[in-house]
C-alpha positions in Angstrom: 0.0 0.0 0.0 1.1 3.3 -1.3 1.7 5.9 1.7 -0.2 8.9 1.9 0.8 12.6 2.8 -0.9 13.9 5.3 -2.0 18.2 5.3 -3.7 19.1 8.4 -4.3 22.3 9.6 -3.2 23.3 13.5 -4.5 26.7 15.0 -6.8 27.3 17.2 -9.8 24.9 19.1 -9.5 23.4 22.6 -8.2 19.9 22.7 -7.6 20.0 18.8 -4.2 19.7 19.1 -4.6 16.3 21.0 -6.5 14.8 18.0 -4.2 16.0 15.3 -1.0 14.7 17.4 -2.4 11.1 17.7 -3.2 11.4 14.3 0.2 11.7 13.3 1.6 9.4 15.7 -0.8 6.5 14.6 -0.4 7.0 10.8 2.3 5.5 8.4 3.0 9.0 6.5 5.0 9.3 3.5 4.8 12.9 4.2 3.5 15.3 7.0 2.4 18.7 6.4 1.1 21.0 9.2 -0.7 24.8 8.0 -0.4 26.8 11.0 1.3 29.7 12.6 4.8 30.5 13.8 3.4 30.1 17.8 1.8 26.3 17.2 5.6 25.5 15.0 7.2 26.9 18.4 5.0 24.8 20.6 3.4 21.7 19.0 5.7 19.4 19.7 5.8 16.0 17.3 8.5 13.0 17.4 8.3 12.6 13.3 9.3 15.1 10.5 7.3 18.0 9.7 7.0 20.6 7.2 5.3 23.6 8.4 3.3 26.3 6.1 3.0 29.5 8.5 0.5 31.5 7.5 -1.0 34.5 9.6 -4.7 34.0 10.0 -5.4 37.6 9.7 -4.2 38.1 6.7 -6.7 38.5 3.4 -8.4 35.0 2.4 -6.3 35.1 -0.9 -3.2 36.0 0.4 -3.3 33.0 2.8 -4.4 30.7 -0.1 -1.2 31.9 -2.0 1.0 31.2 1.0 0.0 27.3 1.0 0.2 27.5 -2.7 3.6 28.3 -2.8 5.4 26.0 -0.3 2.7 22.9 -0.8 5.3 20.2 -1.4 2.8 17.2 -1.9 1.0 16.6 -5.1 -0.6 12.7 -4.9 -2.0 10.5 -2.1 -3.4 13.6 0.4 -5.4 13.2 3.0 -6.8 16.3 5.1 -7.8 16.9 8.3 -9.5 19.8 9.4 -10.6 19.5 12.8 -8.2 22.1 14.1 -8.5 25.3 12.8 -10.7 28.3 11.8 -12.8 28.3 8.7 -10.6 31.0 6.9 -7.9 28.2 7.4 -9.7 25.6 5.9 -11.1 27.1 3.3 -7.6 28.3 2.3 -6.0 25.1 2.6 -9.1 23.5 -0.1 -9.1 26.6 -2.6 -5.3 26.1 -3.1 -5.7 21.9 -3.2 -8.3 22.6 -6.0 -6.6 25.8 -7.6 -3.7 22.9 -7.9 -6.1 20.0 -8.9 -5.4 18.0 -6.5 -7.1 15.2 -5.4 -7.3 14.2 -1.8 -9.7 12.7 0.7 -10.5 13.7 4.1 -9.2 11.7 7.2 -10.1 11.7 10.8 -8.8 10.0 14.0 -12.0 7.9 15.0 -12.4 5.4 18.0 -11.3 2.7 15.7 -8.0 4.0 14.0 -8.1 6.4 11.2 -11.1 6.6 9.4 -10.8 8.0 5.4 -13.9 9.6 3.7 
């Protein structure tokens, strides 16, 4: 089986960061790719590879979707989870995985291992 690449994004949201570390500790990544902000790179702390795309939250919609554009490594095999975050964030990180044509599928830390929709 072909590893994926995973893209999640890691802001903001009480207990999010929990989910999105066990995610990445449970999964066999090819590839690991967290959208976030300099503070979460400074304080997320992960025992496998990352690559980080800072963006600033505040900025304008399209500027942030530019920012992901230009440093998103991965091009085949994504999987996205959104469950930390704020909508800006996430809408971002989709416009510029569709603006690329990418294809990717969504994927979630459930009770039963990770779950892929």
């Amino acid at each position: 089986m072909t590893k994926k690449t995973l893209i999640a994004v890691l802001s903001t949201g009480k207990g999010t960061w929990g989910h999105v570390g066990r995610l990445i500790a449970d999964g066999e990544w090819a590839k690991i790719i967290l959208i976030s902000n300099d503070w979460a790179k400074e304080n997320f702390s992960c025992e496998k590879d990352v690559e980080w795309i800072c963006v600033n939250n505040r900025a304008p919609l399209e500027d942030i979707i530019e920012e992901i554009n230009e440093n998103l490594t991965a091009k085949e095999n994504i999987c996205v989870n959104m469950i930390s975050g704020s909508g800006k964030e996430h809408m971002a990180l989709l416009a510029a995985l569709n603006r690329k044509t990418i294809d990717y599928e969504l994927t979630v830390l459930a009770g039963d291992g990770i779950s892929y929709m």
